[in-house]
C-alpha positions as CSV (number, residue, x, y, z in Angstrom):
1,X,174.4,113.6,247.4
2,X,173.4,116.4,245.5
3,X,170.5,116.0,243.2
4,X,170.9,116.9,239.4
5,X,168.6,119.2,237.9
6,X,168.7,121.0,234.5
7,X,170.9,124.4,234.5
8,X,168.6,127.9,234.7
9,X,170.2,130.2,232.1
10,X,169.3,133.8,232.3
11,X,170.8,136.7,230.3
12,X,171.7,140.0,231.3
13,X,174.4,142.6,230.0
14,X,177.7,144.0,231.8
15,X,179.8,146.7,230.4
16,X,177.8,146.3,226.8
17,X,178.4,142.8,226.6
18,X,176.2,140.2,226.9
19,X,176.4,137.3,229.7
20,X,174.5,134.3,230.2
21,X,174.5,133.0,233.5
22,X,174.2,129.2,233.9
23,X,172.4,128.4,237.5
24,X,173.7,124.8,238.3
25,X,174.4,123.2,241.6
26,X,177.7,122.1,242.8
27,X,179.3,118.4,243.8
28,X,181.8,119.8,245.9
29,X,182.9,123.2,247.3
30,X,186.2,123.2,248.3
31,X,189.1,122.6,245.7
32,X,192.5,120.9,246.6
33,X,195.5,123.0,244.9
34,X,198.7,121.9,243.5
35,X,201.6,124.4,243.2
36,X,200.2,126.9,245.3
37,X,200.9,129.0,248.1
38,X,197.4,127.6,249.3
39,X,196.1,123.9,249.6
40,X,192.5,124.8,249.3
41,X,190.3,127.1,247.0
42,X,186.9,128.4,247.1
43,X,184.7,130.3,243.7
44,X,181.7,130.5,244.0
45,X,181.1,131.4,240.1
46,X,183.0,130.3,237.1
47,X,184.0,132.2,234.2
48,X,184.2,136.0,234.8
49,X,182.6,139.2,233.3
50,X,185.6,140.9,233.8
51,X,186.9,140.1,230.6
52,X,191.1,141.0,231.8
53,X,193.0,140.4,229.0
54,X,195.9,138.9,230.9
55,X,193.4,136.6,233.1
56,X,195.4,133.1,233.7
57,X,192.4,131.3,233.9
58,X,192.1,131.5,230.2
59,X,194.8,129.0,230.2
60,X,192.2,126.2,232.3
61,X,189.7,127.1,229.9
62,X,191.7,126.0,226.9
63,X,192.6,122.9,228.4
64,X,189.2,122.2,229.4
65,X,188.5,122.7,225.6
66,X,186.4,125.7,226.6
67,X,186.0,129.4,225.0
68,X,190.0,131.1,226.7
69,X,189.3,133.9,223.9
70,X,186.9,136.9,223.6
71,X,184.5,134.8,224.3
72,X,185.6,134.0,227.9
73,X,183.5,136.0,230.2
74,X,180.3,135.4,228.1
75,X,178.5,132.3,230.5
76,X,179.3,132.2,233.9
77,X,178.7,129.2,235.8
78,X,176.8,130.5,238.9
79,X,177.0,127.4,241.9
80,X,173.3,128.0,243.5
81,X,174.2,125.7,246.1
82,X,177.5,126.3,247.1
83,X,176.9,127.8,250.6
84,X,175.0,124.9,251.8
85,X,177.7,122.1,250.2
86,X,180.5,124.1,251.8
87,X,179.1,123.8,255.1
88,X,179.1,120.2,255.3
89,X,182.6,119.6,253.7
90,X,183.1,122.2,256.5
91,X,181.4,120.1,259.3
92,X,183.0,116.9,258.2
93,X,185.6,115.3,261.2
94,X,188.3,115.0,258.6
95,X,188.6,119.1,258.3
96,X,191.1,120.8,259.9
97,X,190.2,124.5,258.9
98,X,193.2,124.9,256.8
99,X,193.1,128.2,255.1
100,X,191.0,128.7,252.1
101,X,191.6,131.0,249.2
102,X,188.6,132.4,247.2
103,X,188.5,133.7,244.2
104,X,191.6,132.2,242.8
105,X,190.2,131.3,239.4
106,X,187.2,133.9,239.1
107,X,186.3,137.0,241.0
108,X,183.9,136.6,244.0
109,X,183.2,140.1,243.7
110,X,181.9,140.3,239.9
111,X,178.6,141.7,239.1
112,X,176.7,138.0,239.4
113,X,177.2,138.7,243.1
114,X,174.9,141.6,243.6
115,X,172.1,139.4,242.5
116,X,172.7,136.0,243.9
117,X,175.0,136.5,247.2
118,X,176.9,133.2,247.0
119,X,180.0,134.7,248.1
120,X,178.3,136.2,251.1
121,X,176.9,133.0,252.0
122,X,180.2,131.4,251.6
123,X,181.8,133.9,253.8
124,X,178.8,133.5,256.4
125,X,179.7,129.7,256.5
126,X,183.3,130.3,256.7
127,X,182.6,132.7,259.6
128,X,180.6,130.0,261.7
129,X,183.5,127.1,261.3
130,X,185.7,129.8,262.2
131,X,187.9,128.9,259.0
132,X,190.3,131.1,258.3
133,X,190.5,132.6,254.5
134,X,192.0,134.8,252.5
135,X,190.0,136.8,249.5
136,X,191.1,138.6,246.3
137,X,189.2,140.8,243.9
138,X,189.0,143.5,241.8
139,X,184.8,144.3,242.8
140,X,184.2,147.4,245.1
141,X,180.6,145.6,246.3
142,X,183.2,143.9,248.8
143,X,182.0,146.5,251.6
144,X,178.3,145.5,251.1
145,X,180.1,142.2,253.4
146,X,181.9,144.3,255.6
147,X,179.6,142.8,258.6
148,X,180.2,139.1,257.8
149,X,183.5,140.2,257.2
150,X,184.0,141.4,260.7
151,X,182.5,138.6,262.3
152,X,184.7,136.2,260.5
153,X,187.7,138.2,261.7
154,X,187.3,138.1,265.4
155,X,186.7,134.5,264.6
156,X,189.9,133.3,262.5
157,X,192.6,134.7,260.0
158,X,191.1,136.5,257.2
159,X,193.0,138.9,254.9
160,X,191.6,140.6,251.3
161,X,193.8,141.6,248.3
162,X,192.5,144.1,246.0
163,X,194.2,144.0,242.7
164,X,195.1,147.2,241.5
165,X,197.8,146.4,238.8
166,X,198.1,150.8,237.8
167,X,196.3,153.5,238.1
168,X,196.3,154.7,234.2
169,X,193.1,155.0,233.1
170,X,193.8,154.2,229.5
171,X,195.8,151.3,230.8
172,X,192.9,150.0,232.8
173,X,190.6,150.4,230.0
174,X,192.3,148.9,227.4
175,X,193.5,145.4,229.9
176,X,190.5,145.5,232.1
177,X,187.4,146.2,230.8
178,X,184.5,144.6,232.6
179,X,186.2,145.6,235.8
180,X,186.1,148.9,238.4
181,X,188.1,151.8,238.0
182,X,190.5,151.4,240.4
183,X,189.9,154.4,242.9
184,X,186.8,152.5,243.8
185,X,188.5,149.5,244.9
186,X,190.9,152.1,246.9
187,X,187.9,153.6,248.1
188,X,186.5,150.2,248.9
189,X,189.7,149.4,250.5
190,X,190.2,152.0,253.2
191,X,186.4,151.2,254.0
192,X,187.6,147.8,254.8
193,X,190.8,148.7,257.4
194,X,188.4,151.4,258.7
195,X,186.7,148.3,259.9
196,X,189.4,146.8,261.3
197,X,189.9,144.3,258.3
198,X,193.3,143.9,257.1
199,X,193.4,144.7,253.5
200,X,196.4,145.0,250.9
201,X,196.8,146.0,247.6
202,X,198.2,143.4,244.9
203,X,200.2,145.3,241.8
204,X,199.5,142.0,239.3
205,X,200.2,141.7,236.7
206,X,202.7,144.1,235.9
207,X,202.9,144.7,231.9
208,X,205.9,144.7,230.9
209,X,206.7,148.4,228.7
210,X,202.8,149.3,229.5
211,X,202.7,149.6,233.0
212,X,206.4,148.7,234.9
213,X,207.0,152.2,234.6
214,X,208.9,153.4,237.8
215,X,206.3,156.4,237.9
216,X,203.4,154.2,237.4
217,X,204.3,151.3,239.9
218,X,205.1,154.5,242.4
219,X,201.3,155.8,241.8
220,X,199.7,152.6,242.9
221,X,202.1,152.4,246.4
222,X,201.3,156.2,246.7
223,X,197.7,155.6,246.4
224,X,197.9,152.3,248.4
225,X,199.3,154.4,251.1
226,X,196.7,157.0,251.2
227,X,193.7,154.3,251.2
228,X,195.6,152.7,254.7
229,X,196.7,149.7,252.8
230,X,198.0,147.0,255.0
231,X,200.6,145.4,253.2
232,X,201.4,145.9,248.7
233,X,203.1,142.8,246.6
234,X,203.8,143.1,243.2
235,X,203.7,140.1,240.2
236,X,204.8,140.3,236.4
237,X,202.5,138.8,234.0
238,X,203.1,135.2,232.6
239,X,201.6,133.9,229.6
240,X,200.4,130.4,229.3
241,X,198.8,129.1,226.2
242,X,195.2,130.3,226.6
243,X,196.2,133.5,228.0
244,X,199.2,134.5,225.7
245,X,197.1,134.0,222.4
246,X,194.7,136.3,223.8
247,X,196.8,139.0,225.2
248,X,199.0,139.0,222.2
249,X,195.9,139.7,220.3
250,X,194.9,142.2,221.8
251,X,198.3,143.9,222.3
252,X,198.8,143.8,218.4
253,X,195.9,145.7,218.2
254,X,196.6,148.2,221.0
255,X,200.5,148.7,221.5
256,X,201.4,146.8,218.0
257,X,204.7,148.5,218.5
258,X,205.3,146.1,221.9
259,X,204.5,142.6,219.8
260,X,208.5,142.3,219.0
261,X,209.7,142.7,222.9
262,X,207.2,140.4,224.2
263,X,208.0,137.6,221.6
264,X,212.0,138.6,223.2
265,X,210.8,138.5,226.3
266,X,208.8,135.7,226.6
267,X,209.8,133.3,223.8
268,X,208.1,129.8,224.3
269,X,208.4,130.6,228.0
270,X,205.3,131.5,230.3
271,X,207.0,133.6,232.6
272,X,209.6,136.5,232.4
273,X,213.5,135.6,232.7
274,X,214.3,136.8,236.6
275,X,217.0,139.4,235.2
276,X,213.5,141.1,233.7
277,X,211.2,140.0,236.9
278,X,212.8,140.7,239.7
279,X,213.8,144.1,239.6
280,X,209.9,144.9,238.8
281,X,209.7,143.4,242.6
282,X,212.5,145.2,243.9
283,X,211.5,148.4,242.7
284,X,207.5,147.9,244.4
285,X,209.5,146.5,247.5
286,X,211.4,149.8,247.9
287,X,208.5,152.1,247.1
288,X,206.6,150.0,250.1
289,X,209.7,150.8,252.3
290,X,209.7,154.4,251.5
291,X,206.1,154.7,251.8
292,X,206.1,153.3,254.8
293,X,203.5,150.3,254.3
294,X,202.4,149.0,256.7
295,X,199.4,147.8,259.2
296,X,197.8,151.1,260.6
297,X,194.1,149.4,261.8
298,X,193.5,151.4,264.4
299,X,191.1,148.5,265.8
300,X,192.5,145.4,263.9
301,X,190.2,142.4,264.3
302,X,191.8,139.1,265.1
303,X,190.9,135.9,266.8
304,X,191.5,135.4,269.9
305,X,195.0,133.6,270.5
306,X,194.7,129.7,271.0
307,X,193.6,128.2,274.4
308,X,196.9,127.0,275.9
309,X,196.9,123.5,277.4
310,X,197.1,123.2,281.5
311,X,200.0,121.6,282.4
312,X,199.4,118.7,284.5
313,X,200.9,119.6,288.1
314,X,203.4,117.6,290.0
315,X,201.6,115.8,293.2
């Protein structure tokens, strides 16, 4: 059982803003998901200095009756013993190293990381169970873990997104503040498949009339190409309750012009009509084709395949 203690807040500032961080241990490491592509999730923080203004988890925060508007991203919930609780829900008979997703609700990869290291320590512990994982972020200090990284890969599957939703600068600004620009994820990226890790680039969300632009969406694949990108997907933005009264905000104050299409295009639904979605992901899909996307590792790291059982001979 873990032991309760009182929370350590410290302050400190990230892109002019300022973020308390709440050092508190953790029950439990692992998270069962519903309605996911994964069954398990992994954050070693919660609540993010990024500050995107299309972040989804602004929709948990408002129904945990927590800050989902401009002050999300102002106390961060830092898990001090995360590393040592994930190794025993790792150790435990009943695990079968299903794959684990981190950083599905917060970045692993946010500034907090340079100072405390729980995501390394994480990954370290993942490494030695041999779990396989998969990791997305928008933080470029990914390749200060490009050793545990490594080890983890000749160990089991692990795979890293780096969300890179455009290119445009003044987009970025203006929808991702607290974040890196995006050439230094690129950057951070092709340091990663040098390696041998396989890395991809996730276009999400898309932006419907900001950044769906044929041009734009052919930047990012371009770029992905050139930083040895194994793989690209592409997502369109939904808008839960949480998220959509923030981003609305802020797009009335930054392309008020756009408010009437996005209350066509969204109505009281979270997520784009699939006449409006889909060919969004058609038109990244054929990009990927004619830019030829694709694994190039020239050393990929991978496990070793699976012991196969002897056959019991005839006598």
């Amino acid at each position: 059982m873990v032991a309760h203690r009182p929370a350590v807040e410290r302050v400190f500032y990230h892109a002019g803003m300022r973020a308390e961080y709440r050092e508190e241990p953790c029950k439990v490491a692992l998270n069962r998901v519903k309605g996911m592509a994964f069954r398990w999730s992994l954050n070693p923080y919660m609540g993010c200095v990024h500050r995107c203004t299309f972040c989804y988890v602004r929709a948990f925060e408002l129904r945990a009756d927590r800050p989902f508007d401009a002050r999300y991203g102002t106390s961060i919930r830092v898990k001090v013993n995360v590393a040592d609780v994930l190794r025993r829900e790792l150790a435990r008979p009943s695990w079968r190293r299903e794959g684990v997703a981190i950083g599905a609700a917060t970045d692993p990869y946010q500034p907090p990381e340079g100072r405390y290291r729980l995501t390394r320590a994480c990954l370290e512990a993942l490494g030695e169970a041999s779990n396989p994982f998969s990791l997305i972020t928008r933080g470029p200090l990914i390749v200060r873990d490009i050793d545990v990284l490594s080890e983890a890969a000749r160990r089991a599957d692990v795979s890293v997104t780096f969300s890179i939703p455009t290119l445009d600068p003044e987009i970025w600004r203006r929808t991702e503040p607290g974040t890196a620009p995006p050439k230094q994820r690129l950057r951070a990226l092709s340091r990663l498949v040098d390696a041998g890790i396989r890395a991809s680039v996730g276009l999400a969300p898309i932006l419907p009339g900001i950044s769906d632009r044929p041009e734009l969406l052919a930047d990012v694949v371009r770029a992905a190409r050139e930083a040895g990108a194994c793989g690209v997907w592409a997502n369109t933005l939904y808008l839960k309750p949480g998220t959509r009264e923030h981003f609305l905000d802020c797009l009335a104050n930054d392309w008020p012009e756009l408010l009437p299409e996005y209350e066509r295009l969204y109505g009281r639904r979270a997520y784009l009509p699939q006449s409006e979605s889909a060919p969004v992901r058609d038109t990244v899909r054929q990009l990927a084709r004619e830019h030829r996307i694709r694994d190039r590792r020239r050393v990929p790291l991978e496990p070793p395949p699976e012991p196969e059982q002897l056959e019991l001979l005839p006598a």
